[in-house]
Backbone as a chain_set.jsonl record, in Angstrom:
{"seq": "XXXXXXXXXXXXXXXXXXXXXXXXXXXXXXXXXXXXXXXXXXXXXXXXXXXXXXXXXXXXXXXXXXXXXXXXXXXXXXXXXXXXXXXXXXXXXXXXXXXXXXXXXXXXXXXXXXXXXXXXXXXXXXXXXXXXXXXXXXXXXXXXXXXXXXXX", "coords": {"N": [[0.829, -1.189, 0.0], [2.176, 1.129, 0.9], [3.849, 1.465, -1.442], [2.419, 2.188, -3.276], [0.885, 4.401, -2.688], [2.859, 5.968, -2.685], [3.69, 5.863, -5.39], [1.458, 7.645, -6.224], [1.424, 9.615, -5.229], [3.93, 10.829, -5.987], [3.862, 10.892, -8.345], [2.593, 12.649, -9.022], [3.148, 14.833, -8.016], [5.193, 15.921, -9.742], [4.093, 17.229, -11.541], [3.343, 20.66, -12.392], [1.761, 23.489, -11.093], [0.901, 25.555, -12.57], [0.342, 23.95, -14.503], [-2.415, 23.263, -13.701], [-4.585, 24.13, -14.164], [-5.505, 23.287, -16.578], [-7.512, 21.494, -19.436], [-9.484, 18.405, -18.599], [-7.753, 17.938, -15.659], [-7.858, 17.321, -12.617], [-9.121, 17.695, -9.468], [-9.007, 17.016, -5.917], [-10.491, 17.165, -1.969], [-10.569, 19.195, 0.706], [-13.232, 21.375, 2.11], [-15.426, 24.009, 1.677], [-18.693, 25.468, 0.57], [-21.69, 26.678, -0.988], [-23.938, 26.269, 1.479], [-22.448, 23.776, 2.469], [-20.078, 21.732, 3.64], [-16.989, 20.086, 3.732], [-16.067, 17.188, 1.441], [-14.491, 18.115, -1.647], [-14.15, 18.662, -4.79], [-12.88, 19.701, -7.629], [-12.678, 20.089, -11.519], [-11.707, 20.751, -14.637], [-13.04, 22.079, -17.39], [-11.794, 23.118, -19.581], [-9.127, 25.514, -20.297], [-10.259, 27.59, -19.115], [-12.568, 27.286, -17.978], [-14.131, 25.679, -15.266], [-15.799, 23.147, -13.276], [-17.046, 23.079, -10.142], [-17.294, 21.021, -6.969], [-19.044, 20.34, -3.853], [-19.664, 17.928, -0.854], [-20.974, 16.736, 1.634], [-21.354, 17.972, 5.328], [-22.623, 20.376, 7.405], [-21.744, 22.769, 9.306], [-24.121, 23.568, 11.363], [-27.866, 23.167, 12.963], [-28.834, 21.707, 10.32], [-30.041, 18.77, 9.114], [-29.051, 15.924, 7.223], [-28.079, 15.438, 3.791], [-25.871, 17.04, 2.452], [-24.784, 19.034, -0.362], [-23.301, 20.897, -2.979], [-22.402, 22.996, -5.867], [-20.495, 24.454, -8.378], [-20.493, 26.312, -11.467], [-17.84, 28.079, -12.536], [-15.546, 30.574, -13.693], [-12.326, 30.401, -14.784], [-10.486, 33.222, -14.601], [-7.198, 35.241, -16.126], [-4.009, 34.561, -14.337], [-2.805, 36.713, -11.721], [-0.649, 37.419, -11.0], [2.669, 35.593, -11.232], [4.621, 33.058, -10.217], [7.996, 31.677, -9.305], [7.686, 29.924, -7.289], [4.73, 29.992, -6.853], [1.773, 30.949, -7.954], [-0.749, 33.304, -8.756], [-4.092, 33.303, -8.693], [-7.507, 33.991, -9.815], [-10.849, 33.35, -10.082], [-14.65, 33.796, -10.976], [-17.949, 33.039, -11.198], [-20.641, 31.523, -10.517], [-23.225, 29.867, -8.42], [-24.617, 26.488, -6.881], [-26.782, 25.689, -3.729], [-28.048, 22.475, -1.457], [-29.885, 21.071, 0.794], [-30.478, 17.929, 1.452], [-32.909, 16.835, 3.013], [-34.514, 17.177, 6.086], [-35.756, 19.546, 7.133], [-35.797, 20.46, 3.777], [-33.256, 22.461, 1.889], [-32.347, 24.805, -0.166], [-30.322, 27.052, -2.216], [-28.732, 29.748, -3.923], [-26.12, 31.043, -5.385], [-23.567, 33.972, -5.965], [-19.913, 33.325, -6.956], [-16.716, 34.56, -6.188], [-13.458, 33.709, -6.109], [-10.267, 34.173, -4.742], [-7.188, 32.092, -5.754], [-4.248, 30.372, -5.396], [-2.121, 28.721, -6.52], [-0.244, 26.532, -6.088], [3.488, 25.491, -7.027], [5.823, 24.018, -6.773], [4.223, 21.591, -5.506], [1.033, 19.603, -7.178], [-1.026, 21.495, -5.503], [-4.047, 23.584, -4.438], [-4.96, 26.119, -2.899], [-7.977, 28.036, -2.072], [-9.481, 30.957, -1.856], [-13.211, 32.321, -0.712], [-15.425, 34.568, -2.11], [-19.146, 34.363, -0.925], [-21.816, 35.255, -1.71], [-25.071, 35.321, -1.398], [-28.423, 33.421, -2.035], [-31.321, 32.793, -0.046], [-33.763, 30.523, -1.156], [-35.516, 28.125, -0.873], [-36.452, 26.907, 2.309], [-37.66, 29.655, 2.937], [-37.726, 32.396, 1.912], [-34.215, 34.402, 1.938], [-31.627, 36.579, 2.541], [-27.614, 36.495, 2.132], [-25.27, 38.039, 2.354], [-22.471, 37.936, 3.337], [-20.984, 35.264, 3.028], [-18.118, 33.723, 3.423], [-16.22, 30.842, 1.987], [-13.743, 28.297, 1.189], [-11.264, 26.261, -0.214], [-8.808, 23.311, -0.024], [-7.183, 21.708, -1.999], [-5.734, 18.586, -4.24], [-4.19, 18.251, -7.067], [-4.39, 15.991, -10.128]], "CA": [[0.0, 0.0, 0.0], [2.705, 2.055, 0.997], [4.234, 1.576, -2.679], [1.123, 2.462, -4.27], [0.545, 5.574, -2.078], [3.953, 6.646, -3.173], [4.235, 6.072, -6.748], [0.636, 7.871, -7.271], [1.597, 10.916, -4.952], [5.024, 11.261, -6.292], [3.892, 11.283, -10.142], [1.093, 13.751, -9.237], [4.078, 16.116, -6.98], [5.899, 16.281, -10.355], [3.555, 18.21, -12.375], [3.393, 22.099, -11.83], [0.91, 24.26, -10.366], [0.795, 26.141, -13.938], [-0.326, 22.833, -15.076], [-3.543, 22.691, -12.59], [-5.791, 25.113, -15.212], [-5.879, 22.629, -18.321], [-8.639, 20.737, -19.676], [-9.37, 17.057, -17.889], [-7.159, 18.243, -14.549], [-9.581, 16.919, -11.499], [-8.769, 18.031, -7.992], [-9.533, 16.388, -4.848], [-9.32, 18.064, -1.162], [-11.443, 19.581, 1.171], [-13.358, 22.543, 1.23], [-16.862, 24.462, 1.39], [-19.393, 25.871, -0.631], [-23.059, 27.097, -0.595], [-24.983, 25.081, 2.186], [-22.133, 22.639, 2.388], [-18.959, 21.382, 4.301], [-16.717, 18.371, 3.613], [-15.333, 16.885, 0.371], [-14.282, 19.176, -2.655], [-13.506, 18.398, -5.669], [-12.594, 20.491, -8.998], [-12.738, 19.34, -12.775], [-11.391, 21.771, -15.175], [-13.364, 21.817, -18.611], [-10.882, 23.304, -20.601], [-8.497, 26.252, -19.199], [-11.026, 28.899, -18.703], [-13.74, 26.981, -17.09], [-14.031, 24.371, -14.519], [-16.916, 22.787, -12.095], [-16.523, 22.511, -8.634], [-18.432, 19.833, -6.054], [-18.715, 19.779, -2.429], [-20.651, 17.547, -0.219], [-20.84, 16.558, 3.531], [-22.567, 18.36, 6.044], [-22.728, 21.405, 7.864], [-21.623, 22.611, 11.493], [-25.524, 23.908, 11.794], [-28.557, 21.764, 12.787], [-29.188, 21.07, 9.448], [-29.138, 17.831, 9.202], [-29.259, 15.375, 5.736], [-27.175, 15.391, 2.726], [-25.343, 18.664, 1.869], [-24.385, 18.857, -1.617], [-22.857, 22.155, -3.173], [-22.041, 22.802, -6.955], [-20.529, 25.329, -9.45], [-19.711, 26.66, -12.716], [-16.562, 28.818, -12.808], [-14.767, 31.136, -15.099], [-10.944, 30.978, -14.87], [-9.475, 34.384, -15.368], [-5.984, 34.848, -16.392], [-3.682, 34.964, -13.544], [-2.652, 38.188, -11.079], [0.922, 37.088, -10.329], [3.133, 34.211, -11.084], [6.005, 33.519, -9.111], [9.116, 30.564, -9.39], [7.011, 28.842, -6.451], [3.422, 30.63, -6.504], [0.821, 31.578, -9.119], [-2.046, 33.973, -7.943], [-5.336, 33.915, -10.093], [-8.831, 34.178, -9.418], [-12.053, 33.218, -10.483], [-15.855, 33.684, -11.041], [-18.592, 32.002, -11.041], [-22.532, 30.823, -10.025], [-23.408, 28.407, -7.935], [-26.032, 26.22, -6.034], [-26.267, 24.455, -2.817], [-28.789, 22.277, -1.428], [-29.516, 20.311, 1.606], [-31.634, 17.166, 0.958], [-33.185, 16.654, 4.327], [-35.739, 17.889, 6.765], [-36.26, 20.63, 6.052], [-34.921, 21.016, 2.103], [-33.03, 23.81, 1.922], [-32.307, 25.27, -1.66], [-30.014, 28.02, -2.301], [-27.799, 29.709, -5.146], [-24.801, 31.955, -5.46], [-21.997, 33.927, -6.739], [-18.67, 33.134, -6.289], [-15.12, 35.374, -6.932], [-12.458, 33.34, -5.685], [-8.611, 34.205, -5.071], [-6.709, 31.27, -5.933], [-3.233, 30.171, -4.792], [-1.758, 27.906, -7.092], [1.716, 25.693, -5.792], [4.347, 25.542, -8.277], [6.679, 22.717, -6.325], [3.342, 20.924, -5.842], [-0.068, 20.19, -7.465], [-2.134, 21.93, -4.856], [-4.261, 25.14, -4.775], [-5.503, 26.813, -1.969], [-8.766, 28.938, -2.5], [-10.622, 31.52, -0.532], [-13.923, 32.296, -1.877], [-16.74, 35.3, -1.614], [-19.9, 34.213, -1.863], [-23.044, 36.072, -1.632], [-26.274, 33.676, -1.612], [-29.85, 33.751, -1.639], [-31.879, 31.154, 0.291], [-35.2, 30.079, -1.737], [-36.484, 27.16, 0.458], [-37.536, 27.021, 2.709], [-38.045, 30.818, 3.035], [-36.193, 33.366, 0.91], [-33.323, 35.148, 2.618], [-30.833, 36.716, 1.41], [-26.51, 36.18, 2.587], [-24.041, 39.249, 1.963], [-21.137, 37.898, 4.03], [-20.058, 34.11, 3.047], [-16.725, 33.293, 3.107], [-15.744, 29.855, 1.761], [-12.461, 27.866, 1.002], [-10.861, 24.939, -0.187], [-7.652, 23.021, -0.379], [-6.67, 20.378, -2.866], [-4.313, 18.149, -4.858], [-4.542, 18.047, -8.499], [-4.162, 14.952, -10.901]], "C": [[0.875, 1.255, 0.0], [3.27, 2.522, -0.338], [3.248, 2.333, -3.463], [0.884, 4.313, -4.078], [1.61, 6.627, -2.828], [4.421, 7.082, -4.689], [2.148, 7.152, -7.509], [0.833, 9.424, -6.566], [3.185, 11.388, -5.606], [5.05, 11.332, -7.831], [2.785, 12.485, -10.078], [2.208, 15.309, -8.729], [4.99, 16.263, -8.405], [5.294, 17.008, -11.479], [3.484, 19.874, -11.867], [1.9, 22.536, -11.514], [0.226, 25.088, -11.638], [0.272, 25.411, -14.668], [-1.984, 22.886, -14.43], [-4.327, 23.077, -13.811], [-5.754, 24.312, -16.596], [-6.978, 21.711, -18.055], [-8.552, 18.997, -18.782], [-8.441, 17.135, -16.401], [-8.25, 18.227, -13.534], [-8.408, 17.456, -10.389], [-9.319, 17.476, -6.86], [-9.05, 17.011, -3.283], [-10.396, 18.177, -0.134], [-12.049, 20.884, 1.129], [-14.817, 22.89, 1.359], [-17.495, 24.879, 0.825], [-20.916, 26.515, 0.316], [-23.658, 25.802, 0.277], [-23.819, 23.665, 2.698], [-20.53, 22.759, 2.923], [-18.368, 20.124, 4.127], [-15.875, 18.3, 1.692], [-15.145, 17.723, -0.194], [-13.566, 18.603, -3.622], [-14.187, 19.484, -7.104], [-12.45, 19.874, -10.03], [-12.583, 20.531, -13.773], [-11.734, 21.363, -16.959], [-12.445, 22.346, -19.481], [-10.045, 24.383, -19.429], [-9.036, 27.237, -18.714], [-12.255, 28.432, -17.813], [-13.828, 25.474, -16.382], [-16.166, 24.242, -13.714], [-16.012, 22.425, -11.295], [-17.67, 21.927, -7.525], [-18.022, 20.027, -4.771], [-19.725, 19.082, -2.189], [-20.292, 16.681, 0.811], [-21.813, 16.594, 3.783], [-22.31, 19.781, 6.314], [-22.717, 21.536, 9.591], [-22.972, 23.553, 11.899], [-26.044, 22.933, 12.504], [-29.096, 21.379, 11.654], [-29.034, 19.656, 8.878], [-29.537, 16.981, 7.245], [-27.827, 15.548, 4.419], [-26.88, 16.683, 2.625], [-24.236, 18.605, 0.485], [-24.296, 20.418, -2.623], [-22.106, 21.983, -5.046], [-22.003, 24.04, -7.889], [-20.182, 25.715, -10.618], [-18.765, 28.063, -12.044], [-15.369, 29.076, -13.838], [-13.323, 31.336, -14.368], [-10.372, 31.989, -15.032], [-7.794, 34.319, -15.145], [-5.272, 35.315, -14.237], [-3.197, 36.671, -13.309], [-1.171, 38.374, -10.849], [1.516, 36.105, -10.583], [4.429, 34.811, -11.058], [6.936, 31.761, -9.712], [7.879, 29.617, -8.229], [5.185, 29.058, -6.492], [2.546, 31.429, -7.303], [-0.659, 32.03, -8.066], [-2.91, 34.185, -8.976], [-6.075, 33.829, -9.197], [-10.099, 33.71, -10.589], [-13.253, 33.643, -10.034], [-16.774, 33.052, -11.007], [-20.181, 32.018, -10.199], [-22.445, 29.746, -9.336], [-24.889, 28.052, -6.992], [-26.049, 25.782, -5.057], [-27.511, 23.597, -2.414], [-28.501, 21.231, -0.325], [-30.669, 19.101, 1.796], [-32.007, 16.083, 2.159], [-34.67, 16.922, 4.967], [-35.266, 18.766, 7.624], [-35.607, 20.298, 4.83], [-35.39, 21.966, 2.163], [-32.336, 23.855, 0.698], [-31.893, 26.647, -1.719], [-29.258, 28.608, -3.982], [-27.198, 31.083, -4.322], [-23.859, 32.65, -6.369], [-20.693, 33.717, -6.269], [-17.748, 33.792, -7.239], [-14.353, 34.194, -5.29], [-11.001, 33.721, -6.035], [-8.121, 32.496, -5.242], [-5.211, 31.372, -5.728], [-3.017, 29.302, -4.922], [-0.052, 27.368, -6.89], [1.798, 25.155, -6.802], [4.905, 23.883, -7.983], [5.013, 21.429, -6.361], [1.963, 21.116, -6.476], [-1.049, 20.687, -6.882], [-3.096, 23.255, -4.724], [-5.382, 25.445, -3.656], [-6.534, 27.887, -2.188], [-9.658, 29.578, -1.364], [-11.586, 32.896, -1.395], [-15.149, 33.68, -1.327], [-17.924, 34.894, -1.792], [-21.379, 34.842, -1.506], [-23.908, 35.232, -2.396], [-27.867, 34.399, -1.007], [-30.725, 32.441, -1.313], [-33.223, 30.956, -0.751], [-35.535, 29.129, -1.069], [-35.416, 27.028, 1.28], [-38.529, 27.871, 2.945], [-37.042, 31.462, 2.226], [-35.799, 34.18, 2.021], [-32.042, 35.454, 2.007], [-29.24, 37.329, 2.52], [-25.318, 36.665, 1.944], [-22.419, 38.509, 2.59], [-20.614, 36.298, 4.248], [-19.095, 34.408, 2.817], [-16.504, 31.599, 2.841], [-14.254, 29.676, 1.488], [-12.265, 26.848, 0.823], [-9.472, 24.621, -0.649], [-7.763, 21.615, -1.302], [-5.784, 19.82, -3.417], [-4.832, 17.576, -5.873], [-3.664, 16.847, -8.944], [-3.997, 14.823, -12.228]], "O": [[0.576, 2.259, -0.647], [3.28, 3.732, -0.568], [3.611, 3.123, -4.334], [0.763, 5.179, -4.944], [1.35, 7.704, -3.364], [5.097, 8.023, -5.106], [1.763, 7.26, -8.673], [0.46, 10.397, -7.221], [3.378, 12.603, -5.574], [6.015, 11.733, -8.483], [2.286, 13.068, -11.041], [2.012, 16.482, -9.048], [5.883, 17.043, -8.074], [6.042, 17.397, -12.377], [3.64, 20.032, -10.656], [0.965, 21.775, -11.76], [-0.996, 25.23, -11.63], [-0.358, 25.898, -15.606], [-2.735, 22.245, -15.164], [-4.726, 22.131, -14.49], [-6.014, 24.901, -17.645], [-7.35, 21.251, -16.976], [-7.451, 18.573, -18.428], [-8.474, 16.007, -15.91], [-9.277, 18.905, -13.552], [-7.189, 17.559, -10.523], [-10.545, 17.525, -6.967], [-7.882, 17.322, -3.051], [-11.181, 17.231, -0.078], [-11.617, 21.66, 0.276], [-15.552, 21.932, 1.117], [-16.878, 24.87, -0.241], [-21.158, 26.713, 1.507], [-23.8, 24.653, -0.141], [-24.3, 22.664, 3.229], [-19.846, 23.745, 2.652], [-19.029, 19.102, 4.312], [-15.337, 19.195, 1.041], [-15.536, 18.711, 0.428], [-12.472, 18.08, -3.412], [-15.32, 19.841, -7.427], [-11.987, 18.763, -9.773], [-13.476, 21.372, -13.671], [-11.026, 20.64, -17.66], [-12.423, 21.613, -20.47], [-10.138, 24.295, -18.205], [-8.43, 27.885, -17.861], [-12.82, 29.196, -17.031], [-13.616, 24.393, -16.931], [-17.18, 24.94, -13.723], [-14.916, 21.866, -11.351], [-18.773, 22.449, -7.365], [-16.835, 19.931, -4.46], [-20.731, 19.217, -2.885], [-19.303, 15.949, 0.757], [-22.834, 16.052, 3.358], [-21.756, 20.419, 5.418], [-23.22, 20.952, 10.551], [-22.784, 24.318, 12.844], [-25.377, 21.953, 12.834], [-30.007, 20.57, 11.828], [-28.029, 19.357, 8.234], [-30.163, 17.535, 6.342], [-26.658, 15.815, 4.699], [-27.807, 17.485, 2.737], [-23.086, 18.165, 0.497], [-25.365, 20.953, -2.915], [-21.431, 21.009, -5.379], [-23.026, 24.641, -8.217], [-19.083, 25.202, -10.833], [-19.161, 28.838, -11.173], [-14.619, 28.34, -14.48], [-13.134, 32.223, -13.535], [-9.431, 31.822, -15.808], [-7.208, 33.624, -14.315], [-5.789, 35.972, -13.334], [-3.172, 37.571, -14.149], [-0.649, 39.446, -10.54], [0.867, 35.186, -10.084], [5.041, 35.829, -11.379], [6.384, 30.922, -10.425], [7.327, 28.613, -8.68], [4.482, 28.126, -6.103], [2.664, 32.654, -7.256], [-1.282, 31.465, -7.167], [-2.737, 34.944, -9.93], [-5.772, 33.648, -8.017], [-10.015, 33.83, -11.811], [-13.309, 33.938, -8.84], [-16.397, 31.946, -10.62], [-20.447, 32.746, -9.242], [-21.706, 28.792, -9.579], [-25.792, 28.781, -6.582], [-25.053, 25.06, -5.024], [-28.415, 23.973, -3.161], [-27.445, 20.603, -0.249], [-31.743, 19.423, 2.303], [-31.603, 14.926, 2.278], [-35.736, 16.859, 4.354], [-34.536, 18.679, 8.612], [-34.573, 19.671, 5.057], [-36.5, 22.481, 2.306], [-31.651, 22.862, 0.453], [-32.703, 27.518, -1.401], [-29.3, 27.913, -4.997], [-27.508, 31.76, -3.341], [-23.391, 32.107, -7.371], [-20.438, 33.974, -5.092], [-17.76, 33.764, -8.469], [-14.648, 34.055, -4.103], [-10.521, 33.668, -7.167], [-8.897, 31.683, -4.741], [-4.78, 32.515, -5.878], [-3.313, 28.494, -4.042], [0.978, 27.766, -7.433], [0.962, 24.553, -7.477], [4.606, 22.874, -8.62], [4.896, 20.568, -7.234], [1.478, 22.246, -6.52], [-2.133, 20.526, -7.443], [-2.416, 24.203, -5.116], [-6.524, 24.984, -3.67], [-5.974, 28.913, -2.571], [-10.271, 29.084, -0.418], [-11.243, 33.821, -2.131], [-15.63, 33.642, -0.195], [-18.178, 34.93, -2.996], [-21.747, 34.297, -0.465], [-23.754, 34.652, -3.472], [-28.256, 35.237, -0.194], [-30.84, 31.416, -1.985], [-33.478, 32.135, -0.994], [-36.247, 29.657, -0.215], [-34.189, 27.017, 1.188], [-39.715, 27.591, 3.125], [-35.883, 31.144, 1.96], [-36.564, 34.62, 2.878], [-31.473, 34.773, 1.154], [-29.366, 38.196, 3.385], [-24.544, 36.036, 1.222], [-21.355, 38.778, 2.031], [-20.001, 35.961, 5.261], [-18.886, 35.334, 2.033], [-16.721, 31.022, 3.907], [-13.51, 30.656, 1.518], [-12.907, 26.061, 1.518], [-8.898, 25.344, -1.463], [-8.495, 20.655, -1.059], [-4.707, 20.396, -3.262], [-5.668, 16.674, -5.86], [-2.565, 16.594, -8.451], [-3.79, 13.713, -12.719]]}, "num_chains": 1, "name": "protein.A"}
């Protein structure tokens, strides 16, 4: 196991960080979203646009499935460095908690991004301003999200 562990993190630690933004590049990590806490994973449709997945739970009482999902526009990067590429993205999104109550939201998201060079990982911290629709509409000026991962 230990072999295995090694030869699939040590071919993934030799790609760049500059690499993460191409087409078919998945990400795996942790990480939050609208309505949702727990897994995270990224899938990059070409280099300008990706989807991104979370799903868990939530440190509320909400209890049930929490399942989080978005489209996102790549923009070019802000900075690239020998170890450290700084971009950002855009983006819509939805979340939804498939429970009792179902709760049904959407979003936008601008994310900074913080792309490692030495490895494939990318650190993101995300704005997102959300509007509940069920169970009641309400409306959420001051998310903050984030997620870490390691690209493949």
């Amino acid at each position: 196991m230990l072999v295995a562990f090694t030869l699939v993190f040590g071919a993934a630690a030799t790609a760049s960080a500059s690499n993460i933004r191409q087409s078919g590049k998945f990400g795996v990590g942790v990480g939050s979203g609208t309505t949702t806490n727990g897994l995270s994973g990224k899938y990059f449709l070409g280099t300008s646009t990706a989807l991104q997945v979370t799903v868990g739970g939530n440190g509320f009482d909400f209890g049930g499935l929490h399942v989080g999902a978005d489209y996102l526009f790549e923009m070019p990067p802000l900075a690239t460095g020998s170890v450290l590429d700084v971009a950002w993205n855009a983006g819509i999104g939805a979340g939804a908690v498939i429970g009792d109550p179902l709760i049904l939201a959407v979003s936008g998201v601008i994310g900074l991004e913080l792309l490692f060079k030495p490895v494939p990982i990318d650190l993101v911290f995300e704005y997102r301003p959300s509007v509940l629709l069920i169970p009641k509409v309400g409306f959420g000026f001051g998310g903050f999200t984030g997620h870490l991962r390691w690209y493949f």
